[in-house]
N, C-alpha and C positions, 0 to 999 in steps of 0.2 A: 885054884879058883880065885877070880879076882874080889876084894873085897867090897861088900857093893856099899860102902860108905869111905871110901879111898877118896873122893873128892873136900870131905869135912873132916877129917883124922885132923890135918895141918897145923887149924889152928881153932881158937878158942870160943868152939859152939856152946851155948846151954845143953841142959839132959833135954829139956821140953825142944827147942829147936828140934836135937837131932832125932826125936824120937815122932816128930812130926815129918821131918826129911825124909826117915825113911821108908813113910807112908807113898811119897812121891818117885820112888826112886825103883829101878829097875835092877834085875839082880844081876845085871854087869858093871853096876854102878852109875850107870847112866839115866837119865830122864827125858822125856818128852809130852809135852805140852803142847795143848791145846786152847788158844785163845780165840774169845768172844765179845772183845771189850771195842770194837772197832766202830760199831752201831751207832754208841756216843761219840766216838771221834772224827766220823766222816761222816755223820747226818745218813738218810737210808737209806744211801744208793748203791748199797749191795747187796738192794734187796732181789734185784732181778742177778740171777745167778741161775745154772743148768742145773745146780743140784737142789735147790730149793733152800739155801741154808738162811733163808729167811728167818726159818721157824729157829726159833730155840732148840725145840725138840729134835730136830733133826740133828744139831749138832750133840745133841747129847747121844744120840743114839749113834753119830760117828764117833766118838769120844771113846763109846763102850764099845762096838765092833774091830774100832781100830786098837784098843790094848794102851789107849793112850795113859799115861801115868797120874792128869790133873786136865782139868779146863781150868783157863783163869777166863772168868767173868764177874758180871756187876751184881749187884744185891739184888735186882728186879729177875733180871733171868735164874738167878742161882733160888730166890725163894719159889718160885712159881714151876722151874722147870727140871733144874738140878735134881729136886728132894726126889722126881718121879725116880732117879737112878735109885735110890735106894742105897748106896753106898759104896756103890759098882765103882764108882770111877771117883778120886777126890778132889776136891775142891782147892782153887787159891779164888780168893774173892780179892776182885780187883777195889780197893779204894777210894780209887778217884780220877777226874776224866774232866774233859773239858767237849765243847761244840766246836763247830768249824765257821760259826758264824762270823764271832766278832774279827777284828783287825789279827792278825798270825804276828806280828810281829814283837807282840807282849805277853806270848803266852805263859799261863798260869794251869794249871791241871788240881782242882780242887774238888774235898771231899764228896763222895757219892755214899758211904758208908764208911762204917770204925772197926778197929781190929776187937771190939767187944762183940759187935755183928756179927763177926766169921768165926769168935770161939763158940756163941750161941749155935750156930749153923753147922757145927764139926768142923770147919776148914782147917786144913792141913799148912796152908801161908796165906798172907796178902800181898796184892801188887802194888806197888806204888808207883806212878811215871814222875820223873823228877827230870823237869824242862833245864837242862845246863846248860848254863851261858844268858838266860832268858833276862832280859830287864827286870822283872819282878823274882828273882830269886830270896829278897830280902822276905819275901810271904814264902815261896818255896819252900826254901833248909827250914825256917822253922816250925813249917807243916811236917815235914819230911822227921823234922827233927821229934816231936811232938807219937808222930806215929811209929820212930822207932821207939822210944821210951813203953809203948804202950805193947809191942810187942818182946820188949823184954821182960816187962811185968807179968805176960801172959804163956810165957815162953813159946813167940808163936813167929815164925818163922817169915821175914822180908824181903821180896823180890824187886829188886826193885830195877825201873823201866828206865835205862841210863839212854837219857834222848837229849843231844845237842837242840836246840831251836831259839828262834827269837834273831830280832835284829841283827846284833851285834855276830850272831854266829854265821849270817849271810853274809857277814863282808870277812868273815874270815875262814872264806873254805867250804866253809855250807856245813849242813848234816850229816850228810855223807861221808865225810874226810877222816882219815886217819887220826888230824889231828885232834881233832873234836869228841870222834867216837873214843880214843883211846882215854882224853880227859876225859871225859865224861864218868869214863868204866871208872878210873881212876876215885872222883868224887864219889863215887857208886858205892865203893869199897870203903873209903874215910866216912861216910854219911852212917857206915853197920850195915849194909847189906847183907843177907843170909846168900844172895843167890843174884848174879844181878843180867840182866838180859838187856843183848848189847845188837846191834845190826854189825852186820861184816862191810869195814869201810869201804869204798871205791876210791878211784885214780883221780886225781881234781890237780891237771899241769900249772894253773892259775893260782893255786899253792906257792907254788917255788917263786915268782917274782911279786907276790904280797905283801908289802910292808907293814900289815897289822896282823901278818901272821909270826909268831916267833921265829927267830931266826934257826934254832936248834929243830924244830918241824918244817923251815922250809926244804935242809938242810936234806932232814930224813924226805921227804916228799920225791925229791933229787934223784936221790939213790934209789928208792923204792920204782920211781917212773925205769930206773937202766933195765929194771926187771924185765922179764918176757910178763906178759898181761896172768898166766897163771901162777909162776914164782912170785907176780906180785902179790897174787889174790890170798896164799898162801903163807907170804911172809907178815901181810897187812891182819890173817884171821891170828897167828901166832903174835902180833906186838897186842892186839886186844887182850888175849890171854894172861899176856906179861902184866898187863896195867893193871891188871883184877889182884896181883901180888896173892895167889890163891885162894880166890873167893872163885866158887864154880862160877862159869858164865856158861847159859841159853843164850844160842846165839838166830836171832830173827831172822825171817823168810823176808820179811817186809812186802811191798806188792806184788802181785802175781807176775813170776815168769814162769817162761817155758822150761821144762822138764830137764832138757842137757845141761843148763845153766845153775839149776834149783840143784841135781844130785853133782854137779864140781864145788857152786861154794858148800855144800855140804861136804865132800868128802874133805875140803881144805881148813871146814870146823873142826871136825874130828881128828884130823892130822896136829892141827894145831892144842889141842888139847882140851876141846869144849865138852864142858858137864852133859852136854844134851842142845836138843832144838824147842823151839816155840814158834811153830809157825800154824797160822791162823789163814790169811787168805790163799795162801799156796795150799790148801788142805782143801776148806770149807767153796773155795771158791770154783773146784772142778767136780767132775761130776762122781759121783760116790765112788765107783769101780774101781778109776781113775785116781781118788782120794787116798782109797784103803792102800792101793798096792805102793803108793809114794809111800805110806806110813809105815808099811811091814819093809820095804828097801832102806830106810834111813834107822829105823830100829836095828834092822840087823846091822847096818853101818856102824852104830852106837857100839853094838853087843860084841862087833869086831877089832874096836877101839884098842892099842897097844896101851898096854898099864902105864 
């Protein structure tokens, strides 16, 4: 039997951390999640959707149908809509968020609530998104820095949302890129993350003749591009892995694709060694039937995971 805390053995968790971890966690050792936090991030326009996941409610009641292990959402939906679960499904309260409104190119992702919120609340972790690379990181780490302290005091467990963005990351590769997401993980893990949830990079050829890209990533970019498109997909979801130096990583669904696409970079998460998935609009955004049966194929994915 594998042991279903094999992802945090490694290295130096709290009692409270792991005893809140393993509220989240699946008895393969694995997790999956469910987030809700998108609402604030792209204004309401996914409010029209087939399955109605408008509602809160509805996602909680996919949450608990699907066997999901956590929804991360915000303080407004988790006090209003979460509590109706009753205790069914646990909680990661996400943080903090930003709008889509002002200029993208300086973003900042600041407080919606505090990790004193989510101990009042029972939450199991909080989310953090932490913008790397962003102009304003100087307010970032030591928000970032501030809320891990707060969950060390609380022994309350840190997810944090390891996301390239901001100027300076468009001209080097974009969001998407190896190079980026794999720093990013990297920072993810130097900042204390409990847990840190990462997007599986893409192919960016534009990489390799970039002079404001490091030369040691234009290098990897290179070699990575000689791949066949799925060897790449595969050796790019395994260097995420590595950058985490064994900090579990959820690795993101990001915007909706179709089905053949969503279950390969899935199977090439899991190959690659991921703690679990966190996917939110690949879930919430098809239509329930549709929803559930993604959900019970990628759990057993998880549950079939080599130790």
């Amino acid at each position: 039997m594998k042991d279903s805390m094999r992802f945090f053995r490694q290295n130096n968790y709290s009692s409270g951390e792991m005893a809140r971890m393993a509220q989240l966690v699946r008895a393969s050792g694995t997790s999956m999640i469910l987030p809700y936090d998108q609402f604030i991030e792209h204004d309401n326009r996914h409010a029209e959707t087939e399955s109605g996941a408008a509602s809160p409610d509805y996602i909680c009641k996919l949450a608990e149908e699907g066997g999901y292990n956590a929804v991360a959402i915000h303080y407004g939906v988790a006090k209003r809509h979460w509590t109706k679960l009753a205790g069914k499904v646990p909680l990661i309260l996400k943080l903090n968020g930003k709008t889509s409104i002002p200029d993208q190119s300086l973003p900042l992702s600041v407080h919606t609530s505090f990790v004193e919120d989510a101990v009042k609340m029972g939450a199991c972790a909080v989310g953090y998104t932490m913008y790397y690379g962003s102009p304003r990181q100087d307010e970032d780490m030591p928000q970032l820095a501030a809320v891990r302290e707060e969950c060390d005091r609380f022994g309350m467990p840190l997810v944090i949302w390891a996301y390239p963005r901001g100027k300076a990351v468009d001209s080097k590769g974009g969001k998407e890129c190896s190079y980026l997401i794999e720093s990013a993980t990297r920072m993810a893990m130097e900042m204390g993350a409990t847990v840190i949830k990462a997007n599986l990079p893409e192919a960016n050829p534009e990489v390799v003749n970039n002079d404001d890209v490091p030369q040691y990533y234009r290098d990897v970019e290179k070699q990575l591009l000689a791949l066949s498109p799925k060897e790449q997909k595969w050796e790019r979801a395994r260097r995420v892995v590595e950058a985490a130096q064994g900090v579990p990583v959820l690795f993101s669904g990001g915007s909706k694709i179709g089905d053949d696409d969503l279950y390969e970079n899935a199977q090439a998460c899991v190959d690659a060694g991921a703690f679990g998935f966190i996917f939110g609009r690949n879930m919430w955004k098809r239509e329930n039937k549709s929803a559930l049966k993604l959900t019970k194929d990628f759990q057993k994915m998880l549950d079939n995971q080599k130790a």
